[in-house]
N, C-alpha and C positions, 0 to 999 in steps of 0.2 A: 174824488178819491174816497172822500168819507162815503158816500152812496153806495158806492162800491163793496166797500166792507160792512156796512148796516144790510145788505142785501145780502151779502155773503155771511153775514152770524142769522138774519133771518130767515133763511136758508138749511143753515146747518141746526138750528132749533127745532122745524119744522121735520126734518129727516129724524132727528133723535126723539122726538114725539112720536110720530110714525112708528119706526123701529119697537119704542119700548112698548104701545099697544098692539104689535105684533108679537113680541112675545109675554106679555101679559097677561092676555086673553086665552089662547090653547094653553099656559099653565093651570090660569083659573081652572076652565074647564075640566084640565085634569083630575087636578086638587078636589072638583065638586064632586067628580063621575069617583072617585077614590071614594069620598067620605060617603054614597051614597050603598058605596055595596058594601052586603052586609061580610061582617066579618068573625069567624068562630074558632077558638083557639089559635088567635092569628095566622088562621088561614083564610085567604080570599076567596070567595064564593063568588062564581060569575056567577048575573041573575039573567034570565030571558033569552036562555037556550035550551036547547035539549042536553039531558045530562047521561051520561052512558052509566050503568047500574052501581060500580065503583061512587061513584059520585053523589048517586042517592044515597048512600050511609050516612052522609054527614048531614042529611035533616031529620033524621031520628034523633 
């Protein structure tokens, strides 16, 4: 019985480890890809596309 439930909490550790590096990681990444563009009178500037003419003002 004891085996039973040591395999069952080590089990359910394993899953909750799992889980949290699932969502840990695509947050990270968020979190990185946010702080990495640039940003100008708190507005967000996508970088490494093409911009339609509107859009090129805000790098003057």
């Amino acid at each position: 019985m004891k085996t039973k439930i040591k395999k069952s909490a080590t089990i359910l550790l394993q899953l909750s480890i799992a889980v949290s590096f699932a969502i840990f990681f695509p947050l990270l990444a968020i979190l990185i890809e946010y702080i990495k563009t640039p940003h100008i009178d708190n507005k967000c500037i996508p970088h490494g596309r093409n911009f339609p003419e509107s859009d090129a003002t805000l790098f003057t």
